[in-house]
Each structure stands twice: as C-alpha cells, then as structure tokens.
C-alpha positions as CSV (number, residue, x, y, z in Angstrom):
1,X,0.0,0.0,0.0
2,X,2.8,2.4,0.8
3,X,4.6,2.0,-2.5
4,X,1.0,2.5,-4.1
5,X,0.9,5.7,-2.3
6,X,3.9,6.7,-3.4
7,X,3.2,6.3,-6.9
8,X,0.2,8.0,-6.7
9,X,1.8,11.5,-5.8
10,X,5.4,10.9,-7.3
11,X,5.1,14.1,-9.0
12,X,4.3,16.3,-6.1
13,X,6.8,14.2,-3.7
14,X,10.0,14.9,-6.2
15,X,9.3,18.8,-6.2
16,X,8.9,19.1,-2.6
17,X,11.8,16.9,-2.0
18,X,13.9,18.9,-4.6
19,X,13.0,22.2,-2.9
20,X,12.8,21.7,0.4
21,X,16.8,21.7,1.0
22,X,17.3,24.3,-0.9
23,X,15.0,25.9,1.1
24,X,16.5,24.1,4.3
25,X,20.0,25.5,3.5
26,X,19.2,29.2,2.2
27,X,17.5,29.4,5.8
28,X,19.8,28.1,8.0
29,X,22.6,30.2,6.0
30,X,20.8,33.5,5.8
31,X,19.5,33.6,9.6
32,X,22.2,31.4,11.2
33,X,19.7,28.9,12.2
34,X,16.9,30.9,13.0
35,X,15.0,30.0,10.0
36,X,14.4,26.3,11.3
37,X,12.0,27.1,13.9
38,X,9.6,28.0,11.3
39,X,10.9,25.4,8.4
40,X,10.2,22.7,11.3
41,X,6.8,23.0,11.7
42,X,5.9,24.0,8.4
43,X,7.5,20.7,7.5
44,X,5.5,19.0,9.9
45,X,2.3,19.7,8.6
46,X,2.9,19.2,4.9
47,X,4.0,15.7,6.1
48,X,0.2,15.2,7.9
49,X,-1.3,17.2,5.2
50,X,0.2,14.8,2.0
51,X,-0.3,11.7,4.7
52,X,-4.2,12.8,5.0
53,X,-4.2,13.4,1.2
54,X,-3.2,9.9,0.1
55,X,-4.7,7.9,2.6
56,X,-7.7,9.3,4.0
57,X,-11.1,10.5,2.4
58,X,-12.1,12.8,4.8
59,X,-11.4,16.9,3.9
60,X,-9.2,18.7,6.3
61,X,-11.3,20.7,8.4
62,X,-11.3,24.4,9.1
63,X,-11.5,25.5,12.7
C-alpha cells in the first residue's frame, strides 16, 4: 500500500523533496539557524497534510 501511495503523488513528492533543502539551506545560511524554527513546523504539517491526502477520504477541516 505504501509503495502504491507513493506512486500515486510521485510528482508532487519529487518537487517538494527537490526544494525543500534548498529551502533548508538558504534558511539556515541566511539567519544562522533561526530559519528552522519555522521550516520545522511547516514541515511537519505538509508531512500530515500529504499523509491525510493519500490515505484518507475525509477533507481537512477548518477551525
């Protein structure tokens, strides 16, 4: 199931993992650390949000 998952979003999972240490990097350069207390988090919840997307039919919720 989880190669199946994969396949379904192997677009969108190669151009966030091309990006994201770039992103990473120019952070952690430019504010000497800093930057990963937001790049954390922000990580965090694309992880849920793709892991909600593939696997789950429910729609994320607004509160």
């Amino acid at each position: 199931m989880s190669f199946k998952g994969c396949l379904k979003n192997i677009l969108p999972f190669f151009v966030f993992w091309l990006i994201a240490p770039i992103i990473m990097i120019l952070m952690v350069v430019f504010t000497l650390g800093l930057g990963m207390l937001a790049l954390l988090p922000i990580g965090m919840i694309t992880y849920y949000t793709s892991y909600r997307d593939v696997w789950t039919d429910q729609p994320l919720s607004v509160m």
